[in-house]
C-alpha positions as CSV (number, residue, x, y, z in Angstrom):
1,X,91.5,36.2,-55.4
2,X,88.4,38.2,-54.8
3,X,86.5,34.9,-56.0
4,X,88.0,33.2,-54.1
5,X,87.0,35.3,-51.1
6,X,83.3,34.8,-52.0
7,X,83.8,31.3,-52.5
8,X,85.2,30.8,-49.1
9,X,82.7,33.0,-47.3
10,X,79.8,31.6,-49.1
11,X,81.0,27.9,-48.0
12,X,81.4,29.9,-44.2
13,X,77.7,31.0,-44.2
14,X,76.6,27.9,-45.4
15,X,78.5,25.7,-42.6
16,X,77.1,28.2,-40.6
17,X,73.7,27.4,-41.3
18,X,73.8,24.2,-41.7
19,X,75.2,23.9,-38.2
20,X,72.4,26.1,-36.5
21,X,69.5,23.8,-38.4
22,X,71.0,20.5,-37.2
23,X,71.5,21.4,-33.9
24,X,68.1,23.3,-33.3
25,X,66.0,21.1,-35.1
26,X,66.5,17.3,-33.9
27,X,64.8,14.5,-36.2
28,X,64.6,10.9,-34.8
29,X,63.8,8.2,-36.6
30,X,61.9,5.0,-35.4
31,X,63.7,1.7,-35.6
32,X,62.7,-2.2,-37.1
33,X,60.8,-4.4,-35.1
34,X,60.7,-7.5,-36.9
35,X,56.9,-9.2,-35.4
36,X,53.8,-7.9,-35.6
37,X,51.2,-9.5,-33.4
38,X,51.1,-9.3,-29.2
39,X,50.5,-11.8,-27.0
40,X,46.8,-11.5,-25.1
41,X,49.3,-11.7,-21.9
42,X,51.0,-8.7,-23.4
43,X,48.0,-6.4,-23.8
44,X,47.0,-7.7,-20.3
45,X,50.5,-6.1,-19.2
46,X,49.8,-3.1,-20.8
47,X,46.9,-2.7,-19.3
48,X,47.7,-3.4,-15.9
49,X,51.2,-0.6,-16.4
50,X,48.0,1.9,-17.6
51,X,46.7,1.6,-14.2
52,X,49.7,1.3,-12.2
53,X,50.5,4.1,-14.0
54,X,47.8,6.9,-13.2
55,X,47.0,5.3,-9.6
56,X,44.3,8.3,-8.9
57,X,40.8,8.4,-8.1
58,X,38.6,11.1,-8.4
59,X,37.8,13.9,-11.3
60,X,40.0,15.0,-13.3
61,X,42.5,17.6,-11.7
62,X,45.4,15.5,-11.4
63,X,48.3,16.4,-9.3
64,X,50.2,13.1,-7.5
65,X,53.8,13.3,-8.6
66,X,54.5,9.7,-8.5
67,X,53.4,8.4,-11.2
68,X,55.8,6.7,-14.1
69,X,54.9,4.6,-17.5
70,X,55.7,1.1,-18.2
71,X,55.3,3.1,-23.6
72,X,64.6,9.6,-31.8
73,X,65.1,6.3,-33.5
74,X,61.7,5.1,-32.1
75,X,61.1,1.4,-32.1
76,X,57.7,0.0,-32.5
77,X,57.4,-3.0,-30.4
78,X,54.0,-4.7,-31.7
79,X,52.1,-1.1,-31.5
80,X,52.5,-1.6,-27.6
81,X,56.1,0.2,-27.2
82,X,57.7,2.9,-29.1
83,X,60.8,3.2,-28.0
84,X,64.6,4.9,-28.9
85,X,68.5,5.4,-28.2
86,X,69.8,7.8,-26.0
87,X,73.7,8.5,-24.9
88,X,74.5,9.4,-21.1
89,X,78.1,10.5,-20.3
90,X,81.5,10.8,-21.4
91,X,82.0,9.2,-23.5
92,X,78.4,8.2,-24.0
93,X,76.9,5.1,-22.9
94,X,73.7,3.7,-25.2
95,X,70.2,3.1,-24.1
96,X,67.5,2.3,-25.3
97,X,64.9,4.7,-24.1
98,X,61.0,4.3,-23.9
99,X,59.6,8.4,-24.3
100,X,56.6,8.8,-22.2
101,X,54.8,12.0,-22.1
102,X,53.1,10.6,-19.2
103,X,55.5,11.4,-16.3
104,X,58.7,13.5,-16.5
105,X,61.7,11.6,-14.8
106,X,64.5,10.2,-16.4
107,X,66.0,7.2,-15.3
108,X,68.3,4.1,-16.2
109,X,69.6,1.1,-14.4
110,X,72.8,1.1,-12.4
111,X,76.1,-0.6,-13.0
112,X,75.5,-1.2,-9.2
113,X,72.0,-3.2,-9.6
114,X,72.1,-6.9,-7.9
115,X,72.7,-9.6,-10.1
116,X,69.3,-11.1,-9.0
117,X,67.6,-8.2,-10.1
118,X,66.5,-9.4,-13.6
119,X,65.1,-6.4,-15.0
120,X,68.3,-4.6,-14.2
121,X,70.8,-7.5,-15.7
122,X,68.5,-7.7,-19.3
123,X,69.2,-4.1,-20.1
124,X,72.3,-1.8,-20.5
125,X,73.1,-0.4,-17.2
126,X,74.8,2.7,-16.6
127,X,78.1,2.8,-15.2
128,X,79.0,6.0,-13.4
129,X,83.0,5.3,-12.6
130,X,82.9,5.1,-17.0
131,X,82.0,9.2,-16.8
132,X,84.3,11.8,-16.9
133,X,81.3,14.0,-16.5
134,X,79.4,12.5,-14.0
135,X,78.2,14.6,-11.1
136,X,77.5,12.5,-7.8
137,X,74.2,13.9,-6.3
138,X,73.3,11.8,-3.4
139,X,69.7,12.1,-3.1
140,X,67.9,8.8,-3.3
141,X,64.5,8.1,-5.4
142,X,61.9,6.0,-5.6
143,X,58.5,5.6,-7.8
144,X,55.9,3.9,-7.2
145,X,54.2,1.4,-9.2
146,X,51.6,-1.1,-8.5
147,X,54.0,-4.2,-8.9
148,X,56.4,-2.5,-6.5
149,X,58.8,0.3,-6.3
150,X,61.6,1.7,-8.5
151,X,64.5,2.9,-6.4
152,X,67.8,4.3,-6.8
153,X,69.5,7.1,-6.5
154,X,70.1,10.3,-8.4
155,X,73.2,11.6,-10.7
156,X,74.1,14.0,-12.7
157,X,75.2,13.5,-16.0
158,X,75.2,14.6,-19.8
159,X,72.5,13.5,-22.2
160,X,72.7,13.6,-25.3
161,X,70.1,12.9,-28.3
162,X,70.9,13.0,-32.0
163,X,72.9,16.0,-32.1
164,X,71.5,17.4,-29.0
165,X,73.7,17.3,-25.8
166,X,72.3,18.4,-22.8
167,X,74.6,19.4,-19.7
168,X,73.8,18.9,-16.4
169,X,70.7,16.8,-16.4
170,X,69.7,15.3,-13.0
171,X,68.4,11.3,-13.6
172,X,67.5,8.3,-11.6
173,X,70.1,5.4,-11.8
174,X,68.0,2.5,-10.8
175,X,69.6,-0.2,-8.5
176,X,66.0,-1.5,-7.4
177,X,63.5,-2.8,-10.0
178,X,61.7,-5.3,-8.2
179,X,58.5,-7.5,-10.1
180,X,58.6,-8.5,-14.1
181,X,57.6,-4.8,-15.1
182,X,60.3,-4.2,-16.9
183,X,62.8,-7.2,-17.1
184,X,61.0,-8.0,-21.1
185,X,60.7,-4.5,-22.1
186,X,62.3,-3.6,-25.4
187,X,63.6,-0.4,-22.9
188,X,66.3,0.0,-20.5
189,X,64.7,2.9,-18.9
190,X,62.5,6.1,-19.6
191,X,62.3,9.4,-20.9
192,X,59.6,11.5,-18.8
193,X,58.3,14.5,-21.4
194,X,55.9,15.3,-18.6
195,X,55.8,18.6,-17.0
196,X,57.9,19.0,-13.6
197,X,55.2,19.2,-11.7
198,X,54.3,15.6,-11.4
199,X,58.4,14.9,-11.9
200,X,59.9,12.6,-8.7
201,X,61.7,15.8,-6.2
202,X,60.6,18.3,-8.9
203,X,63.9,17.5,-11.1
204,X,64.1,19.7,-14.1
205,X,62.9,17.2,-16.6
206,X,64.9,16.3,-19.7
207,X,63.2,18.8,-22.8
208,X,62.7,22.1,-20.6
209,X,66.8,21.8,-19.7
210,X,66.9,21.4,-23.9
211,X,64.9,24.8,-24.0
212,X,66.6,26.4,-21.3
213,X,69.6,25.5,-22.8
214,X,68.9,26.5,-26.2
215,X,69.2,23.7,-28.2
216,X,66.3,23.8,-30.0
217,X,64.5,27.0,-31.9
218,X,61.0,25.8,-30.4
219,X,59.9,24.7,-27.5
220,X,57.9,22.2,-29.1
221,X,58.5,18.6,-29.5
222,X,56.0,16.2,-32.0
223,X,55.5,12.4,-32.4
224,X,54.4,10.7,-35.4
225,X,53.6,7.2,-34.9
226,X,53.1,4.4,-37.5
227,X,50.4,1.6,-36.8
228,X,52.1,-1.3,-38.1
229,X,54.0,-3.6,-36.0
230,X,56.2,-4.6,-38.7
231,X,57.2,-1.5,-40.1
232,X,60.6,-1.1,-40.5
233,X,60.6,2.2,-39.6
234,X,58.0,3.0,-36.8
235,X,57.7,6.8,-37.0
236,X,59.9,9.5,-35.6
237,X,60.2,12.0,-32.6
238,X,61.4,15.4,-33.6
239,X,62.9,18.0,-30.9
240,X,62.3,21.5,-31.9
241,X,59.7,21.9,-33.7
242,X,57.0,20.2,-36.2
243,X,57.1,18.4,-39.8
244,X,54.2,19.6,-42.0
245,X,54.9,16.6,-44.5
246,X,53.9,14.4,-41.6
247,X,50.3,15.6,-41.8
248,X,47.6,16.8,-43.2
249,X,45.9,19.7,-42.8
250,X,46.6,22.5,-39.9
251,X,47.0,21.0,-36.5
252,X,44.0,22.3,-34.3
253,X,45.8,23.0,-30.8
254,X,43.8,23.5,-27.6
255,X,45.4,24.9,-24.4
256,X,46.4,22.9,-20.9
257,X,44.4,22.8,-18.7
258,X,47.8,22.0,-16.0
259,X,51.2,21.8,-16.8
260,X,51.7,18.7,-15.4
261,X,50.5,15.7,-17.5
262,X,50.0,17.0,-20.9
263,X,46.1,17.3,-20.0
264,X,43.6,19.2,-22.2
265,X,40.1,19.7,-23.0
266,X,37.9,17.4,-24.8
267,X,34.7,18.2,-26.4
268,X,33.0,15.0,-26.3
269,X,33.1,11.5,-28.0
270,X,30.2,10.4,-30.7
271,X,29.2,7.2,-31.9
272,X,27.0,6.4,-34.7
273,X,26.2,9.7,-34.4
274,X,25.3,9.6,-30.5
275,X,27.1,11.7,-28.3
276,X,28.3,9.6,-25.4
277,X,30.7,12.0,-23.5
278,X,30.3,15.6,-23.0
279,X,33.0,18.2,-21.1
280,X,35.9,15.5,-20.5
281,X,39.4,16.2,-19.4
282,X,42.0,14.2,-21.5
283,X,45.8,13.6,-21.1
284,X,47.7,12.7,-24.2
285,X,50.4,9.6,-23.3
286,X,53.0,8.1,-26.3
287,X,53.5,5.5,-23.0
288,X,50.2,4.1,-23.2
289,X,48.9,2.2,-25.9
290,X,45.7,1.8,-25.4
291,X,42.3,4.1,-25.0
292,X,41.7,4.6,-21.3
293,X,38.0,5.8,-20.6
294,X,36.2,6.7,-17.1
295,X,33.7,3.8,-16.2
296,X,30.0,4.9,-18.0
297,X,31.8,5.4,-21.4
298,X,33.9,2.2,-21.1
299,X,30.5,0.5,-20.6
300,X,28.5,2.4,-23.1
301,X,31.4,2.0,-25.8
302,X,32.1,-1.8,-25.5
303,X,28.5,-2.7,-25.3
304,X,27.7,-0.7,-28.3
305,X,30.5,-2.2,-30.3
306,X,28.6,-5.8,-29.3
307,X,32.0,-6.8,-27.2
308,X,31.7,-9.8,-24.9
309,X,33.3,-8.9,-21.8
310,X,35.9,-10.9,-19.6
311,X,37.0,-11.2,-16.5
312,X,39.7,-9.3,-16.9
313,X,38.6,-5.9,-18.4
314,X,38.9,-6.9,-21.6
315,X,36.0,-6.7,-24.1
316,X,36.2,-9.2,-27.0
317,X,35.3,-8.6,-30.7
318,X,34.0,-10.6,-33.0
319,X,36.9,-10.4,-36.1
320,X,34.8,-11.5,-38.5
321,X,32.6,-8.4,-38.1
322,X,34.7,-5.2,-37.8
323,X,34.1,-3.7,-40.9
324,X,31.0,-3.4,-39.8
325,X,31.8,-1.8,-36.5
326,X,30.8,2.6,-36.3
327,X,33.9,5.2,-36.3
328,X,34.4,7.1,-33.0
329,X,35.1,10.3,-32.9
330,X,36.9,12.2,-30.6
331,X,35.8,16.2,-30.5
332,X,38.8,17.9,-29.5
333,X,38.8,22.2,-30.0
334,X,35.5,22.1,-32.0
335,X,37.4,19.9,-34.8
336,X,36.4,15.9,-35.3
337,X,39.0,13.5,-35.0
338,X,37.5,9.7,-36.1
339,X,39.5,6.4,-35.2
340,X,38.1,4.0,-37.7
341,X,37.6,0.1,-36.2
342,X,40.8,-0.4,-38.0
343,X,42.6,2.1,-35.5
344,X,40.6,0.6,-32.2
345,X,40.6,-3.0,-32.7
346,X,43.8,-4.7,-31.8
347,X,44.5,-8.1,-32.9
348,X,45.9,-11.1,-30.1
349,X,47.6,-14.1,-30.1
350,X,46.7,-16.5,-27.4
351,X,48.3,-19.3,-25.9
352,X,47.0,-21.9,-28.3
353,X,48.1,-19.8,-31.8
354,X,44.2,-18.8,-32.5
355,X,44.1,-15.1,-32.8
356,X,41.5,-12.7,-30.8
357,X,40.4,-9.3,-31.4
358,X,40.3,-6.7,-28.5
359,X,39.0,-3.6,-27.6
360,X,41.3,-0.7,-27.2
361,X,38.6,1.1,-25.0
362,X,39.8,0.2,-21.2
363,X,38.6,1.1,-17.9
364,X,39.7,3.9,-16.1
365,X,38.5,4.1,-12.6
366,X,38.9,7.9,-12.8
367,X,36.5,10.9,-14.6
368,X,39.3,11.3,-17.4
369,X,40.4,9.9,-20.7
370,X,44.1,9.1,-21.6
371,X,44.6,9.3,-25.3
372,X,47.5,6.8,-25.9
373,X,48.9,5.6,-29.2
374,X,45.8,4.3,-30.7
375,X,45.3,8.2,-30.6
376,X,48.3,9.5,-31.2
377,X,49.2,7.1,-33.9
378,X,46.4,8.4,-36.3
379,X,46.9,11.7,-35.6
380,X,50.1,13.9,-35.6
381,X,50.9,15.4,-32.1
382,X,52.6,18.3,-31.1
383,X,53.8,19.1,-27.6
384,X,53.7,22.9,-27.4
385,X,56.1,23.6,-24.3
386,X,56.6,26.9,-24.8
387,X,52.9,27.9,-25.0
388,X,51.4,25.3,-22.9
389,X,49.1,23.9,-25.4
390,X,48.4,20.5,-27.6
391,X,47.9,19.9,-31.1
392,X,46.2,17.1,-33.2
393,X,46.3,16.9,-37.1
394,X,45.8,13.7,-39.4
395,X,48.9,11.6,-39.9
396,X,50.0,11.1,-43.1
């Protein structure tokens, strides 16, 4: 009997456990995407969301609140996209989620979208009447992007993640998504990790209601992104903390310099051993793909790489010589992070089949840098909530 005992409360403490580490500690994996190379009209697109995106001029202190992206089990959609499921209500409806760290609203479409709205009828679309937890709140929203408004208006709903399920969260159900934004995206709608200061009304965005909740241990949340299209699986997003076997090395964190975008810091950038950037603000963005840069650097860069520019922003390389081509290196909290020309030359398809090779360096008509997943996918990044700060660490 007394065995017995032990037995059972052994197997109690261990349930127990196990239940506290899966529910605090949230791993998402990132799913198959079966091609590898983009279009040259799909890095155009990208480029023209960055810009849409962060539509600011000036220096660096950034504080317009409507801005939204374009870039768990994460999906890798040609290194442009990385993207993963979501459930919201009861019981859950799936979507498939693009997690931006860029902005800091959460929105889907509506069940109540027009039929002629194609970006709306290509994705799942949420259907509030299906709910038995849905929460009506009446306000309407809108955000702005350069190929027109999103608009809708806002619910309340659960949200759940993994194991994670998060009460109560206000979100955005889109009935308006005018323009071909989003009618091929491999999302239905996004996942703002953003700060709620640049969030649409100031809603309480998605991962501070998680901390305030007390779902996760940490109030930290880390990507690690893979670089290969084709990858079956394309990294993973892990609530609640970090995962030392995803990097190398101790991560090197610098603090915010606003809790808004997740904006930091940055040294300066040398190439070939010539510093080309000194005292530079930076905002880290998973939904960005590409290397945004403030006008004298985007110059200096792509003329120093020998890139042949076009008349649409892009700077062409030639493939035949980037081996050849210098590592840049990003100096972020007195540590050097290099991209290789591996990590900053992307590969395009155009129209004809031939296949181009771009710059990842793109023009940002603003005295900033955004670090997107050219960045990010070559060095292991943790969101530090709790303490306000950033850190960056070699991918494994």
């Amino acid at each position: 009997m007394q065995c017995l005992l032990w037995l059972l409360l052994s197997l109690w403490i261990l349930c127990l456990f196990w239940t506290r580490s899966e529910g605090q500690l949230i791993r998402i994996p990132m799913q198959y995407q079966a091609s590898f190379m983009a279009s040259r009209r799909q890095h155009r697109a990208g480029r023209t969301s960055l810009l849409a995106k962060y539509n600011v001029v000036g220096g660096p202190e950034i504080t317009s609140r409507d801005n939204l992206g374009a870039t768990e089990t994460l999906d890798n959609r040609l290194n442009l996209e990385y993207a993963g499921p979501i459930s919201i209500g009861s019981p859950g409806q799936p979507f498939n989620m693009l997690f931006d760290t860029g902005s800091a609203n959460l929105w889907v479409p509506s069940a109540d979208c027009s039929s002629k709205n194609l970006a709306c009828q290509h994705h799942h679309r949420y259907n509030s009447s299906a709910s038995s937890s849905y929460v009506p709140d009446g306000r309407r929203f809108a955000i702005a992007y350069g190929t027109g408004s999103l608009s809708g208006r806002l619910a309340q709903d659960t949200v759940a993640i993994g194991q994670l399920v998060v009460r109560n969260q206000t979100f955005g159900m889109a009935m308006h998504e005018p323009g071909s934004t989003f009618v091929d995206t491999n999302f239905a709608g996004i996942v703002g990790l953003g700060f709620r200061a640049i969030a649409e009304q100031r809603i309480k965005p998605l991962f501070e209601n998680m901390c305030d909740q007390h779902l996760v241990d940490e109030c930290i949340f880390s990507f690690y992104l893979k670089r290969n299209g084709s990858e079956r699986m394309g990294g993973e997003l892990l609530f609640g903390g970090v995962d030392k076997s995803k990097f190398s090395g101790t991560l090197t964190y610098v603090p915010l310099t606003h809790a808004g975008y997740w904006q930091f810091p940055m040294d300066g950038i040398e190439l070939g051993g010539r510093i080309i950037s000194q005292n530079r603000q930076a905002i880290a963005d998973t939904g960005t793909s590409l290397l945004a840069a403030p006008p004298r650097e985007y110059l200096i860069i792509n003329s120093l790489l020998g890139g042949l520019p076009t008349s649409n922003n892009e700077y062409l390389l030639n493939c035949a010589e980037i081996n050849k081509l210098p590592e840049i290196v990003f100096i972020i909290g007195g540590q050097r992070f290099p991209l290789q020309p591996r990590d900053y030359v992307m590969s395009a398809a155009n129209d004809d089949g031939s296949v181009i090779c771009l710059s990842a360096f793109t023009l940002m008509e603003a005295e900033f840098w955004i670090l997107g997943d050219v960045f990010i996918g070559r060095y292991y990044t943790a969101f530090d909530v709790g303490h306000r700060r950033i850190g960056f660490a070699p991918a494994a």
